[in-house]
C-alpha positions in Angstrom: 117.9 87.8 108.0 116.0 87.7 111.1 112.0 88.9 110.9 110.6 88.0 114.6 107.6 89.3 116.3 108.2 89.1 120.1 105.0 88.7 122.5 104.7 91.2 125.6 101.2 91.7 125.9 98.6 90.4 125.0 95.7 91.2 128.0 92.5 93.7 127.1 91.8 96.4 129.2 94.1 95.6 132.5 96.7 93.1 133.4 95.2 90.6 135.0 96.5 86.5 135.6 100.0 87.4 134.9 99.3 88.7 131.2 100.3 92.4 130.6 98.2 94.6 127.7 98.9 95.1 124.3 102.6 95.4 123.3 104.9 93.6 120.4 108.7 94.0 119.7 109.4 93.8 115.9 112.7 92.6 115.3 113.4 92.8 111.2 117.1 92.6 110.0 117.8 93.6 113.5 116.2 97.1 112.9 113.9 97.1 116.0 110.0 98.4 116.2 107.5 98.6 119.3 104.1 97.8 118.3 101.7 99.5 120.7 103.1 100.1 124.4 100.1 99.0 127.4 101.2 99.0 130.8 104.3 97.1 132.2 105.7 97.2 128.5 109.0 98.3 129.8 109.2 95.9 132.9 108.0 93.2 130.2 111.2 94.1 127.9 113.8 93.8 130.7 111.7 90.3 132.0 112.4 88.9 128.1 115.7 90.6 127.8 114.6 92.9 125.1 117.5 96.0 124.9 114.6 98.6 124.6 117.7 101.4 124.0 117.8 99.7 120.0 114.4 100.7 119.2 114.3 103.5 117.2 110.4 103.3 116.3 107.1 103.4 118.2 103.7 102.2 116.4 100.8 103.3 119.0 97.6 102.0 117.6 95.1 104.3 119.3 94.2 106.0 122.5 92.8 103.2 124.6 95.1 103.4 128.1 95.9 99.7 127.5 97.6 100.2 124.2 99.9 103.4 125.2 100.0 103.6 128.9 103.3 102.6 129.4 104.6 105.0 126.8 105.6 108.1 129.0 107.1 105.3 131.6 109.2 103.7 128.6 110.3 107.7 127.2 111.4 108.9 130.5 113.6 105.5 131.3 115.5 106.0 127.7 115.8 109.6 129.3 117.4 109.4 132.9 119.4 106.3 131.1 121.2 108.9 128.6 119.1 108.5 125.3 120.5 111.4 122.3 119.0 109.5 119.6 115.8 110.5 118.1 112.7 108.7 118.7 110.0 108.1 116.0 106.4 108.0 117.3 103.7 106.9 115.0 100.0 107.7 116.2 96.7 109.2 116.6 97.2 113.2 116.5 96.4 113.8 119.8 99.0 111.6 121.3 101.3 113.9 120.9 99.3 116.1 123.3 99.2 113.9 125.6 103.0 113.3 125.4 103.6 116.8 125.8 101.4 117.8 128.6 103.1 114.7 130.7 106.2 116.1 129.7 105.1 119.6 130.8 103.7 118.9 133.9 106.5 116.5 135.1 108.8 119.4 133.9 110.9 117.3 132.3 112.7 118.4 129.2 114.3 114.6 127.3 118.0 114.3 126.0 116.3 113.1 122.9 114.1 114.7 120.1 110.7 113.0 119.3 110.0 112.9 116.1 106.2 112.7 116.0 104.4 111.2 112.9 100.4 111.8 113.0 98.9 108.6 111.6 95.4 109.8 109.2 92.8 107.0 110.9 90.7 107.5 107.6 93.5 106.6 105.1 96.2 104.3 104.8 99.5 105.3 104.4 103.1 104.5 104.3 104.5 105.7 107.6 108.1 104.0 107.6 110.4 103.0 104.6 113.9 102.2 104.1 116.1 100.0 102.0 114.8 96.3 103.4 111.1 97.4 104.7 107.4 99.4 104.4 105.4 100.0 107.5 102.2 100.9 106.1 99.1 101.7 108.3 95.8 99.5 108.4 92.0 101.1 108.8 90.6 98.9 111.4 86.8 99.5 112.9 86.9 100.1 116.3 84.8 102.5 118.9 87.6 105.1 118.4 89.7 105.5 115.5 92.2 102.8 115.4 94.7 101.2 112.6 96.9 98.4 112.5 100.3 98.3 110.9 101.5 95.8 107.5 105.5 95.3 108.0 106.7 94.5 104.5 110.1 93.4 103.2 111.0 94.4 100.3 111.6 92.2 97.3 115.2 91.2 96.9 117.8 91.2 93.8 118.6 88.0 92.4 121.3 86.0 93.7 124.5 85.6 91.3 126.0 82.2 90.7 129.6 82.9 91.3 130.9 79.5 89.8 128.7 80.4 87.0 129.8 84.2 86.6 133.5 82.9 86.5 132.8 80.3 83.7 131.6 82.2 81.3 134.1 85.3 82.3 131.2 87.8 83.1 132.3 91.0 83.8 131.6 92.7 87.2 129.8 96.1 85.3 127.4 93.1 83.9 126.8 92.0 88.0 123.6 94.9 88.5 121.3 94.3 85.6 122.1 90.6 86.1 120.0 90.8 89.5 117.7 92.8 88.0 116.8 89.9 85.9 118.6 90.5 82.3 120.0 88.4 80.5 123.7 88.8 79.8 124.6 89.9 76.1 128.3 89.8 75.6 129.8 92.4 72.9 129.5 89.4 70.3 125.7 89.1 70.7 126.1 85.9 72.5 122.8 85.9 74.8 123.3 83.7 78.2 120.6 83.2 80.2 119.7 85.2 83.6 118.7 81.6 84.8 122.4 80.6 84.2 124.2 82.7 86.1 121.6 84.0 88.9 118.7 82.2 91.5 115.3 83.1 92.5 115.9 85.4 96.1 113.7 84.6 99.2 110.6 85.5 98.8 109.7 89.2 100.3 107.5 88.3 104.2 105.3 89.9 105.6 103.4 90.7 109.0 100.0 92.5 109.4 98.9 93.9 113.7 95.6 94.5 113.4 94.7 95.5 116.6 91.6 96.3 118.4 88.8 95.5 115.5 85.4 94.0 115.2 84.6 91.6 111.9 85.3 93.4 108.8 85.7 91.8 105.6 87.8 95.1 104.2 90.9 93.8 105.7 90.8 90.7 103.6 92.6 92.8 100.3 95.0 94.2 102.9 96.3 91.0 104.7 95.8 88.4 101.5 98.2 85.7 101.7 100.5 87.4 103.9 102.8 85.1 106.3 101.8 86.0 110.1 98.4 88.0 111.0 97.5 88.8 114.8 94.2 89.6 114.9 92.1 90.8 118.1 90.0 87.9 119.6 88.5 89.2 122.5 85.6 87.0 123.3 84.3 83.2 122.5 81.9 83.0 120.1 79.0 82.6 123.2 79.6 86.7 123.9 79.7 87.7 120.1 76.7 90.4 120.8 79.4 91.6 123.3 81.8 91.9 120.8 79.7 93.4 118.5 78.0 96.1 120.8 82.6 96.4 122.0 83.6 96.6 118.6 85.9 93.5 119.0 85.9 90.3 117.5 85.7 86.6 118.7 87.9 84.3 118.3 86.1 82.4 115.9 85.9 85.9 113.5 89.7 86.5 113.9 90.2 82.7 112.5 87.5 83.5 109.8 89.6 86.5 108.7 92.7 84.7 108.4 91.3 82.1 106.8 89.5 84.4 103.5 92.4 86.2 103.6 94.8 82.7 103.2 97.8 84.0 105.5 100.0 81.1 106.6 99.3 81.7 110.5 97.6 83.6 112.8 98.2 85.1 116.3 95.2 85.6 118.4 95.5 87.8 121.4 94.0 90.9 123.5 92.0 88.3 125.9 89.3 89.7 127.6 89.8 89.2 131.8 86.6 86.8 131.8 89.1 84.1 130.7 91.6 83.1 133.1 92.2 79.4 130.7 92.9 81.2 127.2 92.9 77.8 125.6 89.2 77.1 124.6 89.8 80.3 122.7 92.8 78.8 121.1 90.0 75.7 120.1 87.2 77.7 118.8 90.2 79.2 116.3 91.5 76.3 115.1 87.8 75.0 114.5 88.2 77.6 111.7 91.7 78.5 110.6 94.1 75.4 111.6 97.1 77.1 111.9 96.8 79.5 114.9 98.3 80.1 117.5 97.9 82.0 121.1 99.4 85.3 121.7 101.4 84.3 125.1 104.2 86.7 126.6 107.8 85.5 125.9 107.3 83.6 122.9 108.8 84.8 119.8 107.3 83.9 116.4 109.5 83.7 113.7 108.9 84.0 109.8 111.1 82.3 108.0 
């Protein structure tokens, strides 16, 4: 089952050398989910072939212009192209204000309901569930209030050993506690192990966007051991007063993070425009946290 995280954006504050601000498509089991929408988002989408019409969800992590600029452009698009189904928006209370005054102004009255979900930026919470995944939100410590988003499979049944199940004649009633976990116990009181007829699923993965942030050590609980984390790494290590006084991080923090927090990989991204060569960034990362990679537009990371 496919769980991708496709690059759009990944400038701060303004496009600038060809990179476009903040925006992520989420692709898990083919269920689709926009991760913050900057400006261009929806010229990005068509330039990476992404069919925006399957996204069904919109995570906007607060109300900085480069993280939800392009939304209204993206909304009115679905509309003139014949949108009816609903569209989930996830953020800050008073984007929905902002939504609707565009909306008033522009007298323009969508095919499609919005279905507006006011994210608390003092308390986590689970803002998306289903069958396969949890979208919870993230606290982060920004200049304005801010949060990130932890996508979360859930964990899967067991896997039945057919070969097995027909070898020792289980029955099919038997088939849902088997990938529970429980053993079988036939009407005899024969026992037979789960381990003979059933294998360990994939393991449940994970992906944390924590978004515009400085250092904070409370995300560590959060993102522990997860498999992909993009962190914010705005500066080099050379402007961390900058960062501080910003409330960002340097790319040498965002490493340190993922590295107490012992995720498989990181993601670093929202470069500031001072860096036209994004690569000593990638350097001062690795320096701490081995595995990390830059946040470039087009490429796709996957968790397997």
């Amino acid at each position: 089952m496919v769980f991708d995280v496709s690059i759009l954006g990944s400038s701060s504050a303004t496009p600038i050398y060809q990179r476009h601000p903040t925006a992520q498509v989420i692709n898990i089991h083919e269920r689709f989910f926009l991760v913050d929408c900057g400006e261009g988002t929806l010229i990005q989408m068509n330039r990476y072939k992404i069919k925006f019409h399957r996204i069904n969800h919109i995570f906007i992590s607060h109300l900085h212009g480069d993280h939800y600029l392009g939304l209204l452009g993206l909304l009115s698009t679905m509309h003139l192209q014949g949108r009816t189904v609903d569209m989930h928006i996830y953020g800050p209370a008073d984007l929905k204000e902002i939504i609707d005054i565009q909306l008033k102004y522009s007298e323009t009255k969508l095919r499609y309901p919005i279905v507006f979900h006011e994210i608390d930026p003092k308390n986590a919470a689970v803002l998306y569930e289903d069958d396969d995944l949890e979208v919870k939100s993230i606290i982060l410590n920004h200049r304005i209030p801010c949060t990130g988003f932890l996508f979360n499979e859930k964990p899967k049944l067991r896997k039945l050993i057919k070969e097995n199940l027909l070898r020792f004649s289980i029955p099919v009633s038997a088939y849902p506690d088997l990938k529970a976990g429980k053993d079988f116990v036939a009407e005899n009181g024969r026992t037979i192990a789960n381990s003979e007829l059933t294998t360990d699923p994939r393991l449940p993965r994970s992906y944390a966007f924590c978004s515009d942030t400085k250092y904070d050590e409370r995300l560590l609980p959060i993102i522990q051991g997860i498999d992909l984390l993009y962190h914010e790494a705005t500066f080099l290590s050379d402007k961390a007063d900058r960062a501080e006084e910003t409330f960002h991080s340097t790319a040498a923090q965002a490493a340190t993070i993922a590295l107490k927090g012992e995720v498989k990989r990181l993601i670093i991204g929202h470069f500031s425009a001072r860096y036209k060569n994004l690569y000593p960034l990638l350097e001062e990362a690795k320096t701490v946290f081995e595995n990390t990679s830059l946040a470039m537009e087009g490429d796709v990371f996957s968790i397997q």
